[in-house]
C-alpha positions as CSV (number, residue, x, y, z in Angstrom):
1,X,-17.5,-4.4,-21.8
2,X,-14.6,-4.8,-19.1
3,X,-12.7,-7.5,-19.6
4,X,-12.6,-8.6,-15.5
5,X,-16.6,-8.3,-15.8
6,X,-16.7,-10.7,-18.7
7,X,-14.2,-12.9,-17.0
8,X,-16.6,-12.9,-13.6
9,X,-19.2,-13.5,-16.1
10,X,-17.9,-16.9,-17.8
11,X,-16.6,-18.0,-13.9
12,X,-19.8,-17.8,-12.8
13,X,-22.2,-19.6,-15.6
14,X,-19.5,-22.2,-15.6
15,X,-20.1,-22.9,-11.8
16,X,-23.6,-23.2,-12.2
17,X,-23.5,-25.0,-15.4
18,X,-21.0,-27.6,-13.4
19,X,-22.8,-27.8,-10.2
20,X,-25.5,-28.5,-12.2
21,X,-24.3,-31.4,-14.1
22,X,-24.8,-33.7,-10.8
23,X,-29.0,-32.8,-10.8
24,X,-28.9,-33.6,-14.8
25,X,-29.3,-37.6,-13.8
26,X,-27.6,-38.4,-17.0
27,X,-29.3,-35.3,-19.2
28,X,-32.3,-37.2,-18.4
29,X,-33.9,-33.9,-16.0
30,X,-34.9,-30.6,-18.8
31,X,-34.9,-27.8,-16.7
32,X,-31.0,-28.9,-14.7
33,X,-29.8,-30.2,-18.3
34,X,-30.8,-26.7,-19.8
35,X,-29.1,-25.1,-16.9
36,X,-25.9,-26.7,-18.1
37,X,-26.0,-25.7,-21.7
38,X,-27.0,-22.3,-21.4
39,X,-24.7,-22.2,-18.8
40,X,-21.7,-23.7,-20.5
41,X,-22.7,-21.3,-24.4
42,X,-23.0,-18.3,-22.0
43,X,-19.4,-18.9,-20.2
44,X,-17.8,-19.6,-23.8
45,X,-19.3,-16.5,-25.0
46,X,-17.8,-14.2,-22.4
47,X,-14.5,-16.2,-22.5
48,X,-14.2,-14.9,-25.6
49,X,-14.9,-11.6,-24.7
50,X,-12.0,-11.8,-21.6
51,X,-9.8,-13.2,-24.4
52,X,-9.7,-9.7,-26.4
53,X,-7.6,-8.6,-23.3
54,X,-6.1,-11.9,-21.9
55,X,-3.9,-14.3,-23.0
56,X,-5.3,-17.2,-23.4
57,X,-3.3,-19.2,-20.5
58,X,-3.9,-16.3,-18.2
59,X,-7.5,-16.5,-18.7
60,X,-7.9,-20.1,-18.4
61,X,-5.6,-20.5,-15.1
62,X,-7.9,-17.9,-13.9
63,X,-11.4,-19.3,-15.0
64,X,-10.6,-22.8,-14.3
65,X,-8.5,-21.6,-10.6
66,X,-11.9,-19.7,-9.4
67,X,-14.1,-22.4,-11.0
68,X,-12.4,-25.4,-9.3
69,X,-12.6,-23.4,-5.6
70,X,-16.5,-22.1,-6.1
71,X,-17.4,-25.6,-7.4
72,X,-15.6,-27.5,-4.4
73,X,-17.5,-25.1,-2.0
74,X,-21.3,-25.5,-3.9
75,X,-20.6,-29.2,-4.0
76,X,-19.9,-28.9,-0.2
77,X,-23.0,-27.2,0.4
78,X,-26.0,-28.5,-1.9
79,X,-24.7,-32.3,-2.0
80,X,-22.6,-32.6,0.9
81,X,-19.8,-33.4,-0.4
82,X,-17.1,-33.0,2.0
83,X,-13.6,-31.8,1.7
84,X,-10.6,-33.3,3.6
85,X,-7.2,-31.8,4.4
86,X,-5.1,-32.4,1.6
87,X,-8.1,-31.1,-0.7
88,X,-8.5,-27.9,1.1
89,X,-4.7,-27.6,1.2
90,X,-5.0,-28.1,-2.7
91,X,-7.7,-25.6,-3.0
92,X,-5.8,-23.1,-0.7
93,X,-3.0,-23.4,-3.4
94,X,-5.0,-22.7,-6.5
95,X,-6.3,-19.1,-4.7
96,X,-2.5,-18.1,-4.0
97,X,-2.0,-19.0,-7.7
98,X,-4.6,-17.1,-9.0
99,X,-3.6,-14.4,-6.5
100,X,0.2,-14.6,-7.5
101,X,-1.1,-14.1,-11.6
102,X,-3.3,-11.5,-10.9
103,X,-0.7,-9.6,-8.8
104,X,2.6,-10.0,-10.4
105,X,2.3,-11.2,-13.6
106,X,2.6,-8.5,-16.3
107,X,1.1,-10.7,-18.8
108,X,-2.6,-9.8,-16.9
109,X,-3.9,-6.4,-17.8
110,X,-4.3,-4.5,-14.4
C-alpha cells in the first residue's frame, strides 16, 4: 500500500473519530461512541502502515498538523465553534509546518 495513502488514511479516521468524541455525551450514545473506536483502531492501524516508510516524528508532526487544522474546521462547522485570530494565525502556522516537512525535509520519503 502507499505509504501517503495510508498516512491520508489514519488523518482521516482520526478526524472523524475526534469530531466525534463531542456527540459521544460521555460514551453514553452507541452508534457516535463506536464511531470513535473504530475510528481511533483504524487510524492506529494505518499509522503503522505509514511508519514502514516514515520516521516516526515525521509521521506524527504530519498526522497530528493535518488532524489539528481538519478538526478546528469540522468543529467550526457541525458545533459552531468559532475561531478567532490568534487561533487561525496558529492554525495557518501548523500548515506551513507541515508544508516546510513535506517540502524540504529529506527525512520524508518523496
Amino acid at each position: 500500500m502507499n505509504h501517503w495513502l495510508a498516512l491520508g488514511i489514519a488523518i482521516i479516521a482520526e478526524v472523524i473519530a475526534t469530531t466525534a468524541l463531542k456527540s459521544t455525551e460521555g460514551f453514553t450514545r452507541l452508534v457516535p461512541s463506536l464511531m470513535v473506536v473504530a475510528g481511533y483502531g483504524t487510524a492506529f492501524y494505518f499509522m503503522t502502515v505509514s511508519l514502514r516508510v516514515f520516521p516516526v516524528g515525521i509521521m506524527y508532526a504530519i498526522w497530528a498538523g493535518v488532524g489539528i487544522v481538519l478538526v478546528a474546521i469540522l468543529g467550526w462547522v457541525f458545533y459552531k465553534q468559532s475561531l478567532d485570530w490568534p487561533a487561525i494565525l496558529g492554525i495557518a502556522l501548523i500548515i506551513s509546518g507541515v508544508i516546510v516537512i513535506h517540502v524540504f525535509s529529506r527525512a520524508v520519503a518523496h
